[in-house]
Each structure stands twice: as C-alpha cells, then as structure tokens.
C-alpha positions in Angstrom: 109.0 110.8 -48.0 109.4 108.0 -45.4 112.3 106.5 -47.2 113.8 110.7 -47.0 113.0 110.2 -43.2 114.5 107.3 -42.5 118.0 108.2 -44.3 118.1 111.8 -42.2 117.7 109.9 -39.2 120.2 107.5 -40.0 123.1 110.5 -40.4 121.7 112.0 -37.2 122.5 108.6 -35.4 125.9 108.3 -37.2 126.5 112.3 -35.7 125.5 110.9 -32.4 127.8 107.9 -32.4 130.6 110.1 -33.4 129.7 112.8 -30.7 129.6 110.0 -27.9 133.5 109.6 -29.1 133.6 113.3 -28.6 132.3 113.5 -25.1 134.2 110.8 -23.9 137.5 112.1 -25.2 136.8 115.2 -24.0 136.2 113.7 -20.8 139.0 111.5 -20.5 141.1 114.8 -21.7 140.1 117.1 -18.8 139.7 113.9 -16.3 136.3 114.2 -15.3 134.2 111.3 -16.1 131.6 113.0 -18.3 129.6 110.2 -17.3 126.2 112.3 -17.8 126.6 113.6 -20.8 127.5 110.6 -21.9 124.8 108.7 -21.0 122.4 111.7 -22.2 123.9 111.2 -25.6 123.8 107.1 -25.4 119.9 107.9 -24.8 119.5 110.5 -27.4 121.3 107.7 -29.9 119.6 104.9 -28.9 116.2 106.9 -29.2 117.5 107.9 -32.8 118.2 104.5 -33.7 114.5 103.0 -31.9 113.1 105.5 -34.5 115.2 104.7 -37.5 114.1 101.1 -36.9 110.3 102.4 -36.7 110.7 104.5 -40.0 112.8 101.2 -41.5 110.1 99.0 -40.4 107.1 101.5 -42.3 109.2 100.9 -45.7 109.6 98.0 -45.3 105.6 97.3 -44.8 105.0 99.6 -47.7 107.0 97.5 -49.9 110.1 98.5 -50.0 113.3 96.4 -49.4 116.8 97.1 -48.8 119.0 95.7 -51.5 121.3 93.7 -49.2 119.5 91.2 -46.1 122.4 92.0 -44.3 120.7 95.8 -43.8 118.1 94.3 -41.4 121.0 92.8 -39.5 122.9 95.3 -39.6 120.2 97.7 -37.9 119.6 95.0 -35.0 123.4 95.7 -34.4 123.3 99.4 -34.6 120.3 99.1 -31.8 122.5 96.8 -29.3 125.9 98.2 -30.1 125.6 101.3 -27.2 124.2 99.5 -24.6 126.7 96.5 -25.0 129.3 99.3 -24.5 127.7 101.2 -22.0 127.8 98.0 -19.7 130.9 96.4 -21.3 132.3 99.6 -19.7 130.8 99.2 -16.4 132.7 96.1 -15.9 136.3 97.6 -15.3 138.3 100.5 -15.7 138.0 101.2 -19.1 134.5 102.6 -19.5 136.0 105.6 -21.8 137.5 102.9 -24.3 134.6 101.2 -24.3 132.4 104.0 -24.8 134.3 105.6 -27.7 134.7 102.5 -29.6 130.8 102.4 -29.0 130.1 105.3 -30.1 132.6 105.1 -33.7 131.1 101.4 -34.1 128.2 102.8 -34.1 128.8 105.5 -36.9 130.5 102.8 -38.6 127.5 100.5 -38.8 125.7 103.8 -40.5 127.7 103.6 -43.0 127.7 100.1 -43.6 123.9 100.4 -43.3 123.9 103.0 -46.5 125.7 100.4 -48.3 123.7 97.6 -47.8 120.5 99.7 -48.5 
C-alpha cells in the first residue's frame, strides 16, 4: 500500500516538473512573467517531492530497499533541484531557462528514480 503511495506520488511530481516547463513557456510565450504561478507550482512540487521522501523513508523503515543506492541519491537531488533553479534564476536574466530546465530535470530524475527502484 505504501510502496503504491509512494510510486503515485512520484508520477504526480514528474507531472509537476513538466507543468513548471509549461507555465514558464507559456509565460515567456505571451511575455508576462508568470512568476506566480510558477512559484505556486515550485511549491506544489516541492511539497510533492517532501512527501515522496516521507512515504520513501516509511519503506524503507519497513524493510524495503530500492534495488540501486543511487535511488536515495537520486531523491536528495529531486528535493534540491527546484529551488537551485528557482534562485539560479534569480541571479540574471534568464529565470525562464532556468526554470524550465528545472522543472524537465526534475521529471527527468523521476524517471531515473523508477529505474533505480
């Protein structure tokens, strides 16, 4: 059940990461900065991926083990990746690169993360 839990909320932060790409785009498209929603959804994924950690975290204390170490470093990424970007961003003009590339890294590391486990 837990194991279920934790592999739903794992697609729903990959769907976040990707939407994140979405907003920004569609931001940079219509040049407005989209700068709230954005942020809105870097806070919905970064909620997402605090409990994906939590549900990880109850497997793993219940004995289960992802078949690659790499998945618990993998998940540490995943939890830094948006805010790295977010203030990456902040730095100079091209917050909207910064926050796309975010967003797909972080979709990417999903994926990776279902291979490692």
């Amino acid at each position: 059940m837990i194991t279920t839990a934790h592999h739903l909320i794992a697609l729903l932060v990959a769907a976040a990461g990707l939407g994140l790409a979405v907003v920004v785009a569609l931001g940079a498209g219509r040049r407005q900065s989209g700068r709230l929603a954005a942020d809105r959804v870097i806070l919905a994924a970064l909620a997402l991926v605090a409990v994906g950690v939590v549900t990880g975290l109850v497997v793993l204390l219940t004995g289960g083990r992802p078949n690659d170490p790499l998945h618990l470093l993998y998940a540490v990424v995943a939890l830094l990746v948006l805010p790295v970007a977010r203030f990456w961003g902040r730095l100079g003009r091209h917050r909207t690169l910064a926050l796309g590339v975010g967003g797909v890294l972080l979709a990417a590391l999903v994926v990776r993360l279902f291979q490692t486990g």
